[in-house]
C-alpha positions in Angstrom: -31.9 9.4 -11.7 -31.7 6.5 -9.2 -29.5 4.2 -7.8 -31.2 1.5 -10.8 -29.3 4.1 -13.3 -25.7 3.5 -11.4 -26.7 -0.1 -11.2 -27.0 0.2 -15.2 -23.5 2.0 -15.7 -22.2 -1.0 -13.6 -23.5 -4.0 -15.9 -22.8 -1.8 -19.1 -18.7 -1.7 -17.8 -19.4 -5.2 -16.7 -20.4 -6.5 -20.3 -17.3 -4.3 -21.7 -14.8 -6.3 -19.3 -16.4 -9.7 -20.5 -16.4 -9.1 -23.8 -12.7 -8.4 -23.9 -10.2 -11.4 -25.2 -8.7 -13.8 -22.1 -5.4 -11.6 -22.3 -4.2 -8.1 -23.6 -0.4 -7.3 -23.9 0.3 -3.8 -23.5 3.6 -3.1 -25.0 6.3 -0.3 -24.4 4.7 0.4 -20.4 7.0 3.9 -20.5 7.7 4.2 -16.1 11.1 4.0 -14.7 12.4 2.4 -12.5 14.8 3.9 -9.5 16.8 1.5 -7.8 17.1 2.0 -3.9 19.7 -0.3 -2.4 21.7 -0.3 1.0 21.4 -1.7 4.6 19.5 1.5 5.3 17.5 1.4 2.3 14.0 -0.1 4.4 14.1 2.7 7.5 15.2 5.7 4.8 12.1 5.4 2.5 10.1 3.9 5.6 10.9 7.7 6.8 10.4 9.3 3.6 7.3 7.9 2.3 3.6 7.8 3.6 3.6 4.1 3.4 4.6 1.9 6.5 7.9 0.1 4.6 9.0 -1.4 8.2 9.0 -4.8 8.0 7.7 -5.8 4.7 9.5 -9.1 3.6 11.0 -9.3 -0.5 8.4 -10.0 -2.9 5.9 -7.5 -1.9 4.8 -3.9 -3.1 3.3 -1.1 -1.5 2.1 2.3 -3.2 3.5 5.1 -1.4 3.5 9.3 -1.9 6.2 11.5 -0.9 4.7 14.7 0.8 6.4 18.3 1.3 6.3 19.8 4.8 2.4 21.1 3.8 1.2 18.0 2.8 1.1 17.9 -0.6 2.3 15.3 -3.1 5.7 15.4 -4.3 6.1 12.6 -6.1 4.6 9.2 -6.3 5.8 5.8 -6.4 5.1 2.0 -6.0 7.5 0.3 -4.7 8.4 -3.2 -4.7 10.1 -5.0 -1.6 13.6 -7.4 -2.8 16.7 -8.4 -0.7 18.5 -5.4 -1.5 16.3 -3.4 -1.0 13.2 -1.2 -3.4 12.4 -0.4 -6.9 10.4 2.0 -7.0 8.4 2.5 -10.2 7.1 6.0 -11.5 5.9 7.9 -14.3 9.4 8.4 -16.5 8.8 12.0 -16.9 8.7 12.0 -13.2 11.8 10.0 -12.2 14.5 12.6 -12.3 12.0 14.6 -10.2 11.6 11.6 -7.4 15.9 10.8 -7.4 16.3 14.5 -6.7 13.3 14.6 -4.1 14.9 11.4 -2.5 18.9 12.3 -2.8 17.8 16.2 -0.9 16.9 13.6 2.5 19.9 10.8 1.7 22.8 12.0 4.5 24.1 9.7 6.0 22.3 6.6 5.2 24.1 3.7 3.9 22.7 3.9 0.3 22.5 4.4 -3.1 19.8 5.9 -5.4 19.9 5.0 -9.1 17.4 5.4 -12.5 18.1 2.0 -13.6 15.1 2.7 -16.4 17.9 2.2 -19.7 18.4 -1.8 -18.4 14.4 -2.8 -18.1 11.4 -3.1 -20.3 8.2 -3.8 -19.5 4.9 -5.3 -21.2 1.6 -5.6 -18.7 -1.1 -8.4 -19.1 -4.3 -8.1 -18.8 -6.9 -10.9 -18.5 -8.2 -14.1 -17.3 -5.5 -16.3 -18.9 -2.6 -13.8 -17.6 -1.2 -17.0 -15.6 -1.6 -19.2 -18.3 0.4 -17.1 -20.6 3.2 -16.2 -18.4 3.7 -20.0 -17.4 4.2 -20.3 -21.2 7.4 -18.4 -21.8 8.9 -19.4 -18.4 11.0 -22.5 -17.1 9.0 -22.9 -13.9 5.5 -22.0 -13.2 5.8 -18.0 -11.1 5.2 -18.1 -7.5 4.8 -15.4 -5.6 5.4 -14.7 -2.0 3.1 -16.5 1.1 3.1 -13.0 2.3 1.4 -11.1 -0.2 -2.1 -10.7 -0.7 -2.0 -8.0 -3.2 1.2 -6.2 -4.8 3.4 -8.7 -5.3 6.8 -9.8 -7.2 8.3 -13.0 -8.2 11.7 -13.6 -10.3 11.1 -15.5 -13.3 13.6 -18.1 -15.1 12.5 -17.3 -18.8 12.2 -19.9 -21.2 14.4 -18.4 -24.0 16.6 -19.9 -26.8 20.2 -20.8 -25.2 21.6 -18.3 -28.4 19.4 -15.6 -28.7 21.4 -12.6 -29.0 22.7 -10.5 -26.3 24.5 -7.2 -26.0 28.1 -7.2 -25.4 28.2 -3.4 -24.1 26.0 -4.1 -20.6 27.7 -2.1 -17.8 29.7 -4.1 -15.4 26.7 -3.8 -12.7 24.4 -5.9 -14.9 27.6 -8.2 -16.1 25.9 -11.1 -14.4 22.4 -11.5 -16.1 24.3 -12.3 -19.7 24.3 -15.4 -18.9 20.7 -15.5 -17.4 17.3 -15.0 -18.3 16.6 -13.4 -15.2 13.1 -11.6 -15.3 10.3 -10.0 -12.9 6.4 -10.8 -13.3 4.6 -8.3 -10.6 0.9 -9.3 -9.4 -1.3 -5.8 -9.4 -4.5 -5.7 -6.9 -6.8 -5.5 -8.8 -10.4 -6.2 -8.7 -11.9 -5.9 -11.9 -9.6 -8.3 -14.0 -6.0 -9.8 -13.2 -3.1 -7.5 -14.3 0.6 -9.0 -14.3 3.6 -6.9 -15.2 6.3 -8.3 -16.9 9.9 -6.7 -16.2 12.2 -7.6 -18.6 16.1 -6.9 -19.8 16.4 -4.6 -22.5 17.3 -7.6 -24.9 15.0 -9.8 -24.2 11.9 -7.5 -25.0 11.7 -8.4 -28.7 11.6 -12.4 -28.0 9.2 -12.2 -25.3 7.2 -10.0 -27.6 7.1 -12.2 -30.3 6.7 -15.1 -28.1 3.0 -13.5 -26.5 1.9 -12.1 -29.4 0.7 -16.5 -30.2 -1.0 -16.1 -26.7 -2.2 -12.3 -26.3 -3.4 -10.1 -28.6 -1.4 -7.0 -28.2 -2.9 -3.1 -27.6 -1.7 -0.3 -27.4 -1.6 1.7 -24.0 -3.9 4.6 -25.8 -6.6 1.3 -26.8 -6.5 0.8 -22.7 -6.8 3.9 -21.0 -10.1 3.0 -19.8 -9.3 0.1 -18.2 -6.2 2.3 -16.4 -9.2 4.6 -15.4 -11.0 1.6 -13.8 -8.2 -0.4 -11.9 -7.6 3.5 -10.3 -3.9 3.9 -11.6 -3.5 7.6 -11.4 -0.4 9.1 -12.8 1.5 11.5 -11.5 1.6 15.1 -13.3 -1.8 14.3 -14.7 -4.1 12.8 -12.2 -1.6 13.7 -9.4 0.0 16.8 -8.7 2.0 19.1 -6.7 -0.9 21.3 -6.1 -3.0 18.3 -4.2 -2.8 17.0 -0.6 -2.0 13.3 0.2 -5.4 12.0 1.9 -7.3 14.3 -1.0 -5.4 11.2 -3.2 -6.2 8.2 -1.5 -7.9 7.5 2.1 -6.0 3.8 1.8 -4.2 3.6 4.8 -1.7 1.1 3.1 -0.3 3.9 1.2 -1.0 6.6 3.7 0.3 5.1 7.0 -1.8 7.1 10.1 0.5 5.0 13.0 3.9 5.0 11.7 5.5 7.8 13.2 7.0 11.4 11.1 7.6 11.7 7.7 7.1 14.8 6.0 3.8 16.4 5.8 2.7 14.1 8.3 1.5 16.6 10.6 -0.9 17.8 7.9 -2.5 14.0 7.4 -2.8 14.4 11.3 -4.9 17.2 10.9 -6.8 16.3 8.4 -7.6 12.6 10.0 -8.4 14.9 13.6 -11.1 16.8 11.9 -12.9 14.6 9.9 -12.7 15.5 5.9 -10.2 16.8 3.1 -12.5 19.3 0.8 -11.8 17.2 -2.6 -11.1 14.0 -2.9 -10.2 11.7 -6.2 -12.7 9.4 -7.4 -14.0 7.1 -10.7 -16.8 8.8 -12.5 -18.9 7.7 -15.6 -21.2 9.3 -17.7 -23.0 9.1 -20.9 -20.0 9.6 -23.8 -22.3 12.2 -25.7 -21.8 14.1 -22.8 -19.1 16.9 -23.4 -16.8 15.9 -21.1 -13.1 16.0 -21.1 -9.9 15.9 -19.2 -10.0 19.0 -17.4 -13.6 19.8 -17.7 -15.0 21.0 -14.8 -18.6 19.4 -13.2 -21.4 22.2 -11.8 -24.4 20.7 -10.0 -27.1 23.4 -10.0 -24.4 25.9 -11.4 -22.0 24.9 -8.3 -18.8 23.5 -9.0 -18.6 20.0 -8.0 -15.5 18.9 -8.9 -13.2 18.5 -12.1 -12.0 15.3 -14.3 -8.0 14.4 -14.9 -8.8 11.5 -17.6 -11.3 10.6 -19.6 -11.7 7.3 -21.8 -14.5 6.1 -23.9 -15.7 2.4 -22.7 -15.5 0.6 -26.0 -18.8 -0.9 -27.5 -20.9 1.2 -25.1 -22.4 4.2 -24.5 -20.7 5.2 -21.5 -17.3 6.9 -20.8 -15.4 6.5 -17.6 -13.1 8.9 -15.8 -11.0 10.1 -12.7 -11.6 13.7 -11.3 -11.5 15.0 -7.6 -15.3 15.6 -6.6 -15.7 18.5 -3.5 -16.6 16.3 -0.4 -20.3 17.3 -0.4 -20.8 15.6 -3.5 -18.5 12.4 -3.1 -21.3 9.8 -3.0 -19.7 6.6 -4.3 -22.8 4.6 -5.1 -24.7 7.3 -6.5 -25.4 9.3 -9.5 -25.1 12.9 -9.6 -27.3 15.1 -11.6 -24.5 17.6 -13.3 -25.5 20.2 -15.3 -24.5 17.8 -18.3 -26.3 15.0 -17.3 -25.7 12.3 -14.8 -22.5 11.2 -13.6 -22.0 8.2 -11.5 -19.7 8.5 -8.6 -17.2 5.3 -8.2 -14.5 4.3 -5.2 -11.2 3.7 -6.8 -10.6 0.9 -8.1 -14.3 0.4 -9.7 -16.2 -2.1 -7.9 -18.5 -4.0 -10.4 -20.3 -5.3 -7.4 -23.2 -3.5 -6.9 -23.1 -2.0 -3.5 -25.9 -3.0 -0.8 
């Protein structure tokens, strides 16, 4: 196999992505979301997390990790920048998990740490006309922050009926938004195709459903999990664990900070950095979907083992499948194809670049 095959696996993903409708709506997006607030809020998770947090204005997000003392991942999070101070968003299965990893360094910082998941709901878009469709269910076109060139948030002024029902039970915290239509839309990096969140109160999920499904046709998350696989949004617990180190995760020194001073397991990611190479690192893969490949199948090249995949998802209306898995560093050849002992498997960075490289 050459580099012409990889080249092939790009324009067959490529075709997929174009032949997709201008925007998806993916309903029921189950993370939580863990509410960080405090005049110490910025330096405590600044200290806490890989990510340099120092100095980021409201209206920007950053991915982070939470490392033990040996370097290996905790939890995961991104986290989004406002006036008070971070929500940080996680898998829901994990958030208990990342409160209790958070609350054993809280001291003495002037803080508070709270799952806020019960008030939210949130539906991401998908597409070309993402933009198009939010400025249709909002009072003023979204703008997001001067500042941010990738992760970024914006509070939206929905456009909803002045006496659409609302619950009269909300907790005195949240006693100000019945009044208000007060929403989030959150701009995701990514390079393949644009991806909004929306973040919406509990009761207005069913309107702002209702209203997108004229605009966007609406999936289920299970109908997109290769285009998860593509824009590189590993979950934690799956993709992620406790077992792996931080720079075997990601080399992306936005979420792994290598001049921002101690934070746990940071003397590990020193190491590592010092000498050169982690032994596994995570990685996009694709390969033929006749081939029998699963989550947690392993790869052999010449009956060695090469690495292992975490998620798998057919591409629809091709022949190809496309998955994450961490590939030993002799083998992590982003650009290539690798000739596995079940037939080639091309070897992406994360996110997938359609672009072919070179």
């Amino acid at each position: 196999m050459t580099r012409d095959d990889f080249r092939q696996h790009m324009e067959t993903i490529d075709r997929a992505i174009r032949g997709l409708p201008s925007c998806l709506a993916l309903e029921h997006w189950h993370q939580a979301e863990i509410l960080v607030s405090g005049p110490d809020a910025d330096d405590f998770l600044h200290r806490v997390s890989t990510a340099p947090l120092r100095g980021v204005p409201p209206g920007v997000g950053r991915r982070m990790l939470f490392l033990d003392a040996k370097g290996h991942v905790k939890a995961a999070a991104t986290g989004w920048k406002r006036a008070e101070g971070w929500v940080l968003e996680t898998e829901r299965e994990q958030a208990e998990k990342l409160v209790t990893h958070l609350e054993w360094f809280h001291i003495r910082e002037r803080l508070e740490i709270r799952d806020v998941s019960r008030d939210w709901r949130k539906i991401v878009l998908v597409g070309d006309a993402v933009e198009s469709t939010v400025r249709g269910i909002t009072q003023s076109p979204p703008q997001f922050s001067a500042n941010s060139t990738g992760l970024a948030e914006t509070r939206l002024d929905l456009n909803l009926p002045k006496q659409q029902d609302q619950p009269t039970d909300l907790p005195p915290a949240n006693g100000e938004l019945r009044n208000q239509a007060i929403a989030w839309a959150r701009r995701l990096d990514q390079l393949v195709l644009p991806v909004w969140q929306l973040v919406l109160p509990v009761w207005q999920e069913g309107h702002v459903g209702a209203r997108l499904q004229t605009t966007a046709q609406v999936v289920s998350q299970d109908e997109c999990k290769w285009l998860r696989i593509l824009f590189g949004v590993w979950l934690f617990g799956q993709d992620v664990t406790e077992e792996r180190l931080g720079p075997e995760v990601t080399d992306d020194e936005r979420v792994i900070g290598l001049n921002k001073g101690c934070y746990p397991g940071q003397e590990v990611v020193a190491r590592v950095v010092s000498r050169g190479h982690v032994n596994w690192r995570l990685r996009g893969l694709s390969f033929s979907s006749d081939t029998n490949l699963a989550a947690g199948s392993e790869i052999f090249l010449d009956s060695k083992k090469a690495g292992w995949l975490t998620s798998v998802a057919g591409v629809p209306g091709t022949h190809l499948a496309v998955g994450l898995g961490y590939l030993r560093r002799e083998f992590d050849a982003p650009g290539e194809i690798l000739l596995t002992d079940v037939g080639p498997v091309g070897v992406h960075p994360l996110p997938f670049r359609l672009a072919f490289p070179g």
